[in-house]
C-alpha positions in Angstrom: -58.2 68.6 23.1 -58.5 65.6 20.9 -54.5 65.8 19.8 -54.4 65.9 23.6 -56.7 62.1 24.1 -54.9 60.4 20.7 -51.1 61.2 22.7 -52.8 59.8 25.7 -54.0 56.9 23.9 -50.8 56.4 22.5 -48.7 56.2 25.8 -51.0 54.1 27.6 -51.0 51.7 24.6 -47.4 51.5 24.6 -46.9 51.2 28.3 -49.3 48.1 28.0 -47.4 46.2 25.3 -44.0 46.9 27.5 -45.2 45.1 30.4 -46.8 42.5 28.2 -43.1 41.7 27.0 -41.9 41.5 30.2 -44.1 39.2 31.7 -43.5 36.7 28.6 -40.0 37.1 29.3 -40.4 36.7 32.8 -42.3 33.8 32.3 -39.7 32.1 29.6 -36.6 33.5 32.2 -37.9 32.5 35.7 -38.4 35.9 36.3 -35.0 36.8 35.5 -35.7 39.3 32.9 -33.3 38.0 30.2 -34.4 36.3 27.0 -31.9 32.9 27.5 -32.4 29.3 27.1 -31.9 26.9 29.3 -28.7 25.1 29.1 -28.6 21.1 27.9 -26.1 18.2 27.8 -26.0 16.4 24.6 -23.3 14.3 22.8 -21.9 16.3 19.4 -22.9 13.0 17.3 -25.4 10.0 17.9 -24.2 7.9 15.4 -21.0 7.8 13.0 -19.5 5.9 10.4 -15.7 5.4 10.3 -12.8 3.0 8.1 -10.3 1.1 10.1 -7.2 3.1 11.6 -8.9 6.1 11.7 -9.9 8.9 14.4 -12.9 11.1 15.2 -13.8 12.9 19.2 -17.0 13.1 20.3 -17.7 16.0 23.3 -20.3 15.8 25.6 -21.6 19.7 24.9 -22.4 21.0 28.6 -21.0 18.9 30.7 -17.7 19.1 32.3 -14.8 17.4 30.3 -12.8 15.9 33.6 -16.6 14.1 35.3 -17.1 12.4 31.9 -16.8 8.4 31.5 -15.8 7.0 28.2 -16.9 3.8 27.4 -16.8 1.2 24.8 -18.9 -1.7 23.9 -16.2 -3.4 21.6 -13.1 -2.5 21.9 -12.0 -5.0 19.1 -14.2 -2.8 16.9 -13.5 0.9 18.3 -11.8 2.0 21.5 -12.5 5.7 23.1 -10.1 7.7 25.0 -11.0 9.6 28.1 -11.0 12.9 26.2 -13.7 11.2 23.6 -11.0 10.5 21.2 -12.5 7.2 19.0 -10.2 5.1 17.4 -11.7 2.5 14.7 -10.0 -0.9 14.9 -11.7 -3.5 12.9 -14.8 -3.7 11.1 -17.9 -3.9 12.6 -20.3 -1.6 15.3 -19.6 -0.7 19.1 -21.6 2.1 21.2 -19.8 4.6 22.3 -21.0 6.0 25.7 -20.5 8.8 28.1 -21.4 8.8 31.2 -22.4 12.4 33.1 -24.1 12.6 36.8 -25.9 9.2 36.9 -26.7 9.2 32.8 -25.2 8.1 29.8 -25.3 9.4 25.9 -24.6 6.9 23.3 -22.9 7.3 19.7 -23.4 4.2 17.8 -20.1 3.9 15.5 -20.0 1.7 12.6 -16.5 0.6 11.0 -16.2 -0.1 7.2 -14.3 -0.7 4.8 -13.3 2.5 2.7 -11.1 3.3 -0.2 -8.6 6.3 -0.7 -5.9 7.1 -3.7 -2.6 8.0 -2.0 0.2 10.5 -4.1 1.8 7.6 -6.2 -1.9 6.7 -7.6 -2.3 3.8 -5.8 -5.7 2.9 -5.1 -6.2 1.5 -1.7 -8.8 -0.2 -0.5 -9.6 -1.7 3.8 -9.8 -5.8 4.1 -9.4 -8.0 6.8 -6.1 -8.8 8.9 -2.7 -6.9 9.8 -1.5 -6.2 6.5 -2.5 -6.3 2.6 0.5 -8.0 0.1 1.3 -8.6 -3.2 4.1 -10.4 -5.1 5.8 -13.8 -4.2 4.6 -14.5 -0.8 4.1 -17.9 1.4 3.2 -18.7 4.9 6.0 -20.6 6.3 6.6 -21.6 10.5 9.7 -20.3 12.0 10.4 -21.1 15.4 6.5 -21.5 15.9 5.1 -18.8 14.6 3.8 -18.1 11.2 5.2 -15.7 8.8 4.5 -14.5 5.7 7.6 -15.1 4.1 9.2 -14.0 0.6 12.6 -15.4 -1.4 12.0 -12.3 -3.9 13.2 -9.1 -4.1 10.3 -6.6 -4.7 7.5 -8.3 -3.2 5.5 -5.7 -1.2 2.9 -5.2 2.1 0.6 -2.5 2.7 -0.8 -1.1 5.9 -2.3 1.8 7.1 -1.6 3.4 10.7 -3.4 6.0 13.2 -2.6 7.3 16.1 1.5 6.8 16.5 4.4 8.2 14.7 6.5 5.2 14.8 5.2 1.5 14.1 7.9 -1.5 14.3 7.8 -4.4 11.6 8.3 -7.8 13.0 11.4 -9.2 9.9 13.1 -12.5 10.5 15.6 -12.9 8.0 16.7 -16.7 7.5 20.2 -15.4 4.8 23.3 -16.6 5.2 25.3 -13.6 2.8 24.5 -10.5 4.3 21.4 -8.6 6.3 18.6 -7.7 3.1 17.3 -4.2 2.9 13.8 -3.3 2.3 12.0 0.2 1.6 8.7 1.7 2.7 6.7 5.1 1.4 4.1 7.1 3.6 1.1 7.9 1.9 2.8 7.9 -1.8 5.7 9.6 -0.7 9.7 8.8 -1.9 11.0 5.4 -1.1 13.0 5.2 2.3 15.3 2.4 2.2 17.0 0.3 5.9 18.4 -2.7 6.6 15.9 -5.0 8.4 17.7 -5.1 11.5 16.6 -1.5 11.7 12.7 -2.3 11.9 11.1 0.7 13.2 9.1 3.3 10.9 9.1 6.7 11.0 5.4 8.3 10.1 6.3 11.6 10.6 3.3 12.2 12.7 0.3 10.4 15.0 -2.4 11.2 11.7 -3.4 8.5 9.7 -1.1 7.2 6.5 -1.0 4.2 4.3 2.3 2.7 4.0 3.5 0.5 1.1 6.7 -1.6 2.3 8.4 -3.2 -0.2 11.5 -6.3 0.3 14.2 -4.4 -1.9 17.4 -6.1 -1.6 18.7 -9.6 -0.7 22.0 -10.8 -1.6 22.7 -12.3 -4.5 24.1 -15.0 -3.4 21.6 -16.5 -1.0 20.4 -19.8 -1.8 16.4 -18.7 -2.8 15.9 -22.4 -4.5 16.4 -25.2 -2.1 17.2 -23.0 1.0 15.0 -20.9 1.0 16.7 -18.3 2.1 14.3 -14.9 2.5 12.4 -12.8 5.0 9.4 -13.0 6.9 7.0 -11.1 8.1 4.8 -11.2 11.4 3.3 -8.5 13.4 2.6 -4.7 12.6 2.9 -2.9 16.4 2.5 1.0 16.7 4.9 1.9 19.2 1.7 3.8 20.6 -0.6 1.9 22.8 -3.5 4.2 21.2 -2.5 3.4 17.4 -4.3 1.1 15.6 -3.1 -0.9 12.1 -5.2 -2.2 9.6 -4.8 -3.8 6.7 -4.9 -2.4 2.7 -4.2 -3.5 -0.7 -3.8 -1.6 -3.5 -6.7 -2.3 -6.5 -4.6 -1.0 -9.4 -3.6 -3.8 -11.8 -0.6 -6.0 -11.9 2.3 -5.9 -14.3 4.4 -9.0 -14.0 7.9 -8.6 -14.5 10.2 -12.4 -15.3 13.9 -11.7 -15.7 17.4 -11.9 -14.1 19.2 -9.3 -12.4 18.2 -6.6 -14.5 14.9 -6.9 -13.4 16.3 -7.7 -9.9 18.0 -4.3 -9.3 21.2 -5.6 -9.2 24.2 -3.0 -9.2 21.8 0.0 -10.0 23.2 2.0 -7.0 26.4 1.4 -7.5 28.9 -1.4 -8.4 28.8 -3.4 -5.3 27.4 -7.1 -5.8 25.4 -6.7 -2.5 22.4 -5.8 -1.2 24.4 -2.2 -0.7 24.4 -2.0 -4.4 20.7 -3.6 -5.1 17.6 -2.0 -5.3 14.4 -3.3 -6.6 12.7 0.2 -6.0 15.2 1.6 -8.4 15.0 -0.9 -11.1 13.5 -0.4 -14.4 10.7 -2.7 -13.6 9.6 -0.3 -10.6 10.4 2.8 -12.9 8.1 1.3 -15.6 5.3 0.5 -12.9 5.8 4.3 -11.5 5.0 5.4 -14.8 1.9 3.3 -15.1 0.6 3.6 -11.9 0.2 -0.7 -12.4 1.2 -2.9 -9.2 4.5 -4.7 -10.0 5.0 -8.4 -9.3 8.6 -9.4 -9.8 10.4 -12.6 -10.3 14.0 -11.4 -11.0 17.0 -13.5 -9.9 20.5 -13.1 -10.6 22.1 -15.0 -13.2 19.1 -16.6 -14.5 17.7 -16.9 -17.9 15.5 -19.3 -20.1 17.3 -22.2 -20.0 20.1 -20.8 -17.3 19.0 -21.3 -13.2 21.2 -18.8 -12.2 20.4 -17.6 -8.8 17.0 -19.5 -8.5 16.3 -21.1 -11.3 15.3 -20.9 -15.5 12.2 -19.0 -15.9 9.9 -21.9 -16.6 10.3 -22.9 -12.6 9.8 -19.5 -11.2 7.0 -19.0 -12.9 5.7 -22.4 -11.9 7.4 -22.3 -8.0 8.7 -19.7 -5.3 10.6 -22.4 -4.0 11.7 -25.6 -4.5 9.1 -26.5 -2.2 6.4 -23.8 -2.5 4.6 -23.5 -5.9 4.1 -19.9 -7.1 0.4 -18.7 -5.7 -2.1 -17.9 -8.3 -2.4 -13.6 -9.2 -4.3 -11.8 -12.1 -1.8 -9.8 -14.7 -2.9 -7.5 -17.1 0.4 -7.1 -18.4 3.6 -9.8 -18.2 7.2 -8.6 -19.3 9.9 -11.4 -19.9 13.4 -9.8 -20.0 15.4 -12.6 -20.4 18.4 -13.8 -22.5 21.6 -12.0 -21.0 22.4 -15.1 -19.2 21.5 -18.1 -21.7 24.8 -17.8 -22.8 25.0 -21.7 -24.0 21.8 -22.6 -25.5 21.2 -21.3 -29.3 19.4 -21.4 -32.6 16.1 -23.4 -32.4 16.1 -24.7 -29.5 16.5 -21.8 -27.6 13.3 -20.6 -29.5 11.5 -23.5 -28.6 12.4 -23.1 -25.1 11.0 -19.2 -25.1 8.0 -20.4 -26.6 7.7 -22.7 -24.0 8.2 -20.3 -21.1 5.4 -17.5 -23.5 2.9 -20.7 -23.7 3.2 -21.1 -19.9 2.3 -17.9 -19.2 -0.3 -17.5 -21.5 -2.3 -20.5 -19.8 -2.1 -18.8 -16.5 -2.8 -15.5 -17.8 -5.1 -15.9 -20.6 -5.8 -12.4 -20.6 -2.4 -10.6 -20.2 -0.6 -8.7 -22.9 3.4 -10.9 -22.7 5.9 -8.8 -24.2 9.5 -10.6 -25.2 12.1 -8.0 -24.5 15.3 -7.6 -26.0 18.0 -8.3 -23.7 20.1 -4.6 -23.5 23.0 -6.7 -24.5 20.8 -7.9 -27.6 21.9 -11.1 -27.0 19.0 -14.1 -28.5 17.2 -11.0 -30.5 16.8 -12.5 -33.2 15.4 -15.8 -31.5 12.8 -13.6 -29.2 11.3 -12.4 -32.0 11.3 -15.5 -33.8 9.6 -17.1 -30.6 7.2 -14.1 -30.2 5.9 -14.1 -33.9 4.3 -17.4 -32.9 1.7 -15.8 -31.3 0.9 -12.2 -32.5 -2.7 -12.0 -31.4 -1.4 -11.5 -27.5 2.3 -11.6 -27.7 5.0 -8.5 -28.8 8.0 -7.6 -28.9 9.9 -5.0 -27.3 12.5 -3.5 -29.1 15.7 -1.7 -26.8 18.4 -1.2 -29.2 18.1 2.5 -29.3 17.6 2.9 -25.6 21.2 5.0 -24.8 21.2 3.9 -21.1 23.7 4.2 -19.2 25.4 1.6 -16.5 27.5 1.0 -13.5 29.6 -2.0 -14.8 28.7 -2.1 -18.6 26.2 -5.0 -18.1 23.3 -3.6 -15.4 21.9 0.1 -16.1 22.5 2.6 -13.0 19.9 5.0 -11.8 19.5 7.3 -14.4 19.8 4.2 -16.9 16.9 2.0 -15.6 14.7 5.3 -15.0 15.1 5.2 -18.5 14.3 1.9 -19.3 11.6 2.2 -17.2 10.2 5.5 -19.1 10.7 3.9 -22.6 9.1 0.4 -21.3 6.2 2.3 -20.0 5.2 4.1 -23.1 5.6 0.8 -25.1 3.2 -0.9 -22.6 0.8 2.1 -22.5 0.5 1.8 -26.3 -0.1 -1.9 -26.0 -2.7 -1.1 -23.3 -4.5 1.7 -25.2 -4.0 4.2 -22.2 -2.1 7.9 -21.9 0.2 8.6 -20.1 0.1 12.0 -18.0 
């Protein structure tokens, strides 16, 4: 009998505990039965923090995608789509709202300035306006509006886009010899080179990228000097009205290159004496930069030298001017590369070395800090006169040695390709040793 009582006891127990469950559920379930919760609306983030020309999408979790209103409070700062898609524009903070059946939810999205390291090693960093530059740039009014406008092959812009595949580049090109090409790269990538006339970028997709456009070709034979003949540069417009552009400049150092056209690019594609033939992206300057991951500032014209104007004019004046009515703007070097000579083809013995010491003394006062190195002209011309002028001042000046170089050339005179990628290999590790750095 007691085995009997204990079962009873047991089942009774057992059956109490059961119904005690299912009242608690009922009382969490409305009865239903079914352990749930009840369903809420809620926005997937209250508060973000985003870099110009970028893109995040908020949802409104349980609520129904197509009875949602996107709003911004600042549209200058960030923009929403009517999917939730954000789009930072500028710095600063706008609330982000969505309003569901008579309420609204509110993301609070701050825009700041960021950094990021694209594939070439560039090291990027967000500031203020349409586009970051660097080289031999000046505002100058064309048919009332304002450009920043360039005489010099080489100088460079930097950008970065979201939200559109394709972005067009506002160029005016005031050149009287023939249309100038320049070259751009998307997020570090290889150099694609058009004529200005063609002005529209490819991206290759609607993500963000940072885009490094660089002036690589003018003629020649354009007047730089007094006409001031160049290209300028106005407006950034994705061809999306949902893309955004802001503006980037890279934080790497400078290397200043000061030559003729060598330095310039001049007949490295091929033998043609036109922007067809030019490339500044494919000079031994750039090639030397490349390696060095450095920013390159150029001041190469055709035809000029120390005492020779050449093209623009003698060194002493483009370091001193960017026209013959714009002075040069002021920059920080680390490093400063003269490659001059080839052209001074009348002016010998010691007063061509006083006139190189003149044009190392000038730089040194703007660039107290800068390693100059004299280089040997490939042709070897004035070598012994460079060094003579260079051993002057041995605490921040050297000497670069090219004589066993081997390029190779298109005309005998200006290296091709392959030459100035060597010239540019052999410069680098000269200017790495100077610098105390490795190259990888």
């Amino acid at each position: 009998g007691g085995i009997q009582m204990k079962g009873f006891k047991w089942k009774r127990t057992a059956a109490l505990c059961i119904a005690g469950i299912m009242l608690f559920a009922g009382v969490l379930c409305g009865g239903g039965g079914v352990l749930v919760k009840a369903a809420g609306v809620s926005l997937s983030e209250t508060a973000v923090t985003m870099a110009p020309a970028t893109t995040k999408t908020l949802t409104l979790q349980g609520a129904a995608a197509n009875k949602i209103k996107w709003t911004s409070s600042n549209k200058k700062v960030a923009t929403v789509s009517s999917k939730g898609k954000i789009t930072a524009r500028s710095k600063g903070t706008a609330k982000i709202k969505a309003a569901y059946k008579k309420k609204k939810y509110t993301c609070t999205v701050s825009v700041v300035y960021g950094n990021y390291t694209t594939s070439d090693g560039m090291r990027y960093k967000d500031i203020k306006g349409s586009f970051g530059q660097s080289g031999r740039w000046y505002k100058k009014s064309i048919n009332g509006k304002e450009y920043e406008y360039t005489s010099t092959d080489g100088s460079a812009i930097y950008f970065k886009v979201t939200g559109s595949k394709y972005v067009n580049v506002s160029f005016v090109a005031q050149v009287a010899a023939a249309i100038p090409y320049f070259s751009y790269s998307v997020d570090g990538g290889s150099m694609k080179r058009q004529l200005v006339t063609k002005n529209k970028l490819n991206l290759g997709n609607a993500k963000t990228h940072y885009v490094r456009l660089v002036i690589d070709s003018m003629s020649e034979q354009e007047n730089r000097w007094a006409a001031e003949a160049g290209i300028g540069i106005g407006a950034i417009t994705p061809v999306s009205a949902d893309g955004a552009v802001a503006a980037i400049k890279p934080e790497n150092a400078t290397i200043a290159f000061f030559g003729d056209s060598i330095t310039q690019g001049i007949r490295v594609l091929n033998k043609k004496l036109t922007p067809a033939g030019a490339s500044t992206t494919n000079s031994y300057a750039w090639q030397c930069a490349k390696q060095l991951d450095l920013v390159p500032y150029f001041a190469g014209f055709g035809g000029s030298g120390i005492v020779q104007p050449g093209s623009f004019n003698n060194c002493i004046n483009a370091i001193e001017s960017n026209s013959a009515y714009h002075k040069a703007e002021k920059f920080d070097a680390d490093v400063i590369v003269v490659e001059h000579g080839t052209n001074d083809v009348y002016t010998y013995g010691e007063i061509y070395v006083s006139e190189y010491k003149r044009v190392l003394n000038l730089l040194h006062q703007k660039h107290p800090n800068a390693k100059i190195l004299a280089m040997i002209p490939f042709t070897q011309l004035h070598a012994d006169e460079i060094r003579s002028a260079a051993a002057a001042y041995p605490k921040w000046c050297s000497v670069i040695e090219t004589s066993s170089w081997r390029l190779s050339y298109t005309d005998g005179l200006h290296p091709n390709k392959s030459g100035a990628k060597t010239a540019g290999k052999n410069l680098a590790k000269k200017v790495a040793s100077i610098r105390k750095v490795t190259l990888y």
